[in-house]
Structures are given as C-alpha cells and as structure tokens.
C-alpha positions as CSV (number, residue, x, y, z in Angstrom):
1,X,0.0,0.0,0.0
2,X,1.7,3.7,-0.8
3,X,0.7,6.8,1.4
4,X,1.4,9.9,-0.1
5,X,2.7,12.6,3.0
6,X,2.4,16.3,1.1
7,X,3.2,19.3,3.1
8,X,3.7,22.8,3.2
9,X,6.4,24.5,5.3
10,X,7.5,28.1,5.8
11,X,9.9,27.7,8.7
12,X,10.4,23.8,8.6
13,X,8.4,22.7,11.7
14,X,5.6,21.5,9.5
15,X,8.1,19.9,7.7
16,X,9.5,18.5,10.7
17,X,6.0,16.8,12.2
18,X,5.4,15.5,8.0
19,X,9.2,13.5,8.6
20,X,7.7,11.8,11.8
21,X,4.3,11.6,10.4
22,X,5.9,9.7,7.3
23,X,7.7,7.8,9.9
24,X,4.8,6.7,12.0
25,X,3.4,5.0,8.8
26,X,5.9,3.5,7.7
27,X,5.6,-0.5,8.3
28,X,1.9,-0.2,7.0
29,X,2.6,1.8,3.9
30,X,5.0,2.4,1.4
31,X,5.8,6.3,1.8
32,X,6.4,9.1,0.0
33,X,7.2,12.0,1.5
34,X,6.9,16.0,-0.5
35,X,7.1,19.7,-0.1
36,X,3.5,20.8,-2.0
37,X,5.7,22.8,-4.3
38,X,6.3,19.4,-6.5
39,X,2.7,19.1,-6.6
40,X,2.9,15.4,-6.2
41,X,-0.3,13.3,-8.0
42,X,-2.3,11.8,-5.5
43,X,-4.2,9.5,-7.5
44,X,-2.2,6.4,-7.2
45,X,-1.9,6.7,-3.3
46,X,-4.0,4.3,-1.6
47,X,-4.0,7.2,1.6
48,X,-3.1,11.1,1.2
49,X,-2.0,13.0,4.6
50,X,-1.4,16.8,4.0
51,X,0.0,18.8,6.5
52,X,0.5,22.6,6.7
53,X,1.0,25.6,9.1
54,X,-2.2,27.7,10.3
55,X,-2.2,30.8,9.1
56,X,-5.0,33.3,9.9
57,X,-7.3,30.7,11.3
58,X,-6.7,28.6,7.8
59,X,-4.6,27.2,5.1
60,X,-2.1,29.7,4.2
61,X,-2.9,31.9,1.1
62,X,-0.4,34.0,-1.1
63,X,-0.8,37.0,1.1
64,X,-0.3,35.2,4.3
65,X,2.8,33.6,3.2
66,X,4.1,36.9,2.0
67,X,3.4,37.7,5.7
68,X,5.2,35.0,7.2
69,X,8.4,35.1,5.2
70,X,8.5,39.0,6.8
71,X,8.8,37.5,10.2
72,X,11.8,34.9,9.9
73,X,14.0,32.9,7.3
74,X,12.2,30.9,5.4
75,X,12.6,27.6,3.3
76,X,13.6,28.3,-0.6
77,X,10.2,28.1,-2.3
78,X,8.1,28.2,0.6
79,X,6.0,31.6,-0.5
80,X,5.3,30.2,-3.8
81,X,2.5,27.7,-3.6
82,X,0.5,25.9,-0.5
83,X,-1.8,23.5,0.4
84,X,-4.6,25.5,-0.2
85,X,-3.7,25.5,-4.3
86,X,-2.8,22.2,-3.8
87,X,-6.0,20.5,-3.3
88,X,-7.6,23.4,-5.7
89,X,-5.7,21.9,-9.2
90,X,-6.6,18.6,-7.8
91,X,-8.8,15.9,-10.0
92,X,-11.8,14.4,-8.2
93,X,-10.4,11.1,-5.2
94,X,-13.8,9.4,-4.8
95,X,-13.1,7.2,-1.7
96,X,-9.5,8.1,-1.2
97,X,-9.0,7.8,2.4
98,X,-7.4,11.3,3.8
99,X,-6.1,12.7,6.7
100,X,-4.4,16.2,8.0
101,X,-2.6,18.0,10.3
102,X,-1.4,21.2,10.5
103,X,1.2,23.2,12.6
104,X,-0.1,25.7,15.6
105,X,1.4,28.4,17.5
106,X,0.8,27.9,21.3
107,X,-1.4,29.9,22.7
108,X,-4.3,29.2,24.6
109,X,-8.0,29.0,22.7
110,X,-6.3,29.9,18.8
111,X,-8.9,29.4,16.9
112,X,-8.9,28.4,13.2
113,X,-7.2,25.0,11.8
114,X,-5.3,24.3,8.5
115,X,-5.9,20.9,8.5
116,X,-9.9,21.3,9.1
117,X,-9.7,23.5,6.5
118,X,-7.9,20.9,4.0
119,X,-10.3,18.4,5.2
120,X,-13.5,20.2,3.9
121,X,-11.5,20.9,0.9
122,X,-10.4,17.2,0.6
123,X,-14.5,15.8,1.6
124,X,-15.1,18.1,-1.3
125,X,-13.1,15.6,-3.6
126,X,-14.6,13.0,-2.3
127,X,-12.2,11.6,0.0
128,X,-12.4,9.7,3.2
129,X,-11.8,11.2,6.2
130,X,-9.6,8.5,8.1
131,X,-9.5,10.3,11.6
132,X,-10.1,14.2,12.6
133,X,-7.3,17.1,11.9
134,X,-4.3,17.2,14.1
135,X,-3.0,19.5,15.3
136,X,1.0,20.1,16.6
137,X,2.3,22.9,18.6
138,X,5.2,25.8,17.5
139,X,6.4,28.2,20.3
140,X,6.2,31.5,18.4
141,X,5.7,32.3,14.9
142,X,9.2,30.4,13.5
143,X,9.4,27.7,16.1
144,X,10.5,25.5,17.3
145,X,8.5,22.8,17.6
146,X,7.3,22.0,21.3
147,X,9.0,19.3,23.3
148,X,7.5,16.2,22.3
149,X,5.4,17.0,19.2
150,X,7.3,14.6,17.1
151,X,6.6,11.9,19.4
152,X,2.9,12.4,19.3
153,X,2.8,13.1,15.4
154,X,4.7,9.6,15.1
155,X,1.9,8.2,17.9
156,X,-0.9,10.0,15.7
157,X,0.3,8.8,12.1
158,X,-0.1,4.9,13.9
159,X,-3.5,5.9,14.9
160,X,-4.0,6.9,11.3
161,X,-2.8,3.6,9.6
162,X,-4.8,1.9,12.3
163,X,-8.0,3.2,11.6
164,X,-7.0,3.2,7.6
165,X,-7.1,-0.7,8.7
166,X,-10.7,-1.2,9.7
C-alpha cells in the first residue's frame, strides 16, 4: 500500500511533524514524503495526509505567506505555492481515504485549523476522512517545535494507519 505525506512548510516545523508523520506510517505503507511545491499526484496513493502551518485561522494563502516570510528565514520556495492551491488543481479522489494535520502556534483558545480547513476541501473531492485534523504545537511564529510534538505526530500517524485498517 503507498501513502502519499504532502506538506507545506515556511519555517520547517511543518516539515519537521510530516518527517515523523511519514515515519509513523511507515511499516503499513510504502511512503512518499513532498514539499507541496512538487505538486505530487495523488491519484495512485492508496492514503493522502497533507499537513501545513495555520495561518490566519486557515490554510495559508499567497498574502499570508508573503506575511510569514517578513517574520523569519524561510525555506527556498516556501511563498510560492500551498496547500490550499494544492488540493484546488486537484482531479476528483472518490473514496480516497485522507487525513491532515497542521502546525499551531501555542497559545491558549487559537482558533482556526489548516488541517480542518484541508479536510473540507479534501471531503469536497470525495475523500475519506480517516480520523479528525491534528493539530502540533510551535512556540512563536518560527518555532521551534514543542517538546515532544514529534513523538505524538509519530503516535498519531499509527492511529492513522490503524484506523486506515478497519
């Protein structure tokens, strides 16, 4: 079976929890792991996880990630394309079986989710929703990542080959 991890990263803690994410399946799936800006075809996966960091309550837009790349270093190619226009090129996957997570800054009652947001976009595809978004935690804007965050996205990327299972 091949799962196909796609992510978007500005300051490489997305791309950090996608690593252990890919991780955590591997053993059930084959796995390819890619930045968003290869647009990889998802067709031929038998399970899609896209991850990608919250930005204004969302998935990250041009603007926003024109925003971002003000506040820190970011990764080569990061401003150019997201999630968001990702799943928007993306043919109809009746059935495929889908999860997400996305990347949070810590603070207390933040609303907004990208990967709820990527969900609705992927349930308008016509995937499967495997388990609910995920979400992992980044100390200020750039990071880093929490302690233990890639611990728990290994843990949760079980819990979604687990349920891809049943």
């Amino acid at each position: 079976m091949k799962a196909l991890v796609v992510y978007e990263s500005m300051f490489g803690n997305t791309a950090e929890v996608a690593r252990a994410v890919a991780d955590g399946l591997v053993g059930t799936f084959d796995v390819t792991l890619a930045d968003v800006h290869d647009m990889p075809p998802a067709a031929e996966a038998d399970l899609l996880v896209v991850g990608a960091p919250t930005h204004a309550f969302g998935l990250s837009r041009p603007g926003t990630r024109t925003d971002a790349a003000k506040q820190g270093e970011v990764r080569a190619g990061a401003a150019a394309v997201g999630i968001r226009e990702y799943l928007e090129c993306s043919p109809q996957l009746p059935g495929l079986p889908v999860a997400a997570f996305d990347t949070k800054v810590k603070m207390r009652f933040l609303p907004g989710s990208a990967a709820r947001t990527a969900l609705r976009q992927l349930h308008g595809l016509g995937c499967r929703r495997v388990l609910p978004a995920e979400s992992f935690r980044v100390d200020g804007t750039t990071g880093p990542l929490l302690a233990g965050e890639l611990d728990r996205a290994r843990q949760w990327a079980k819990s979604v080959a687990t349920e891809y299972r049943r």
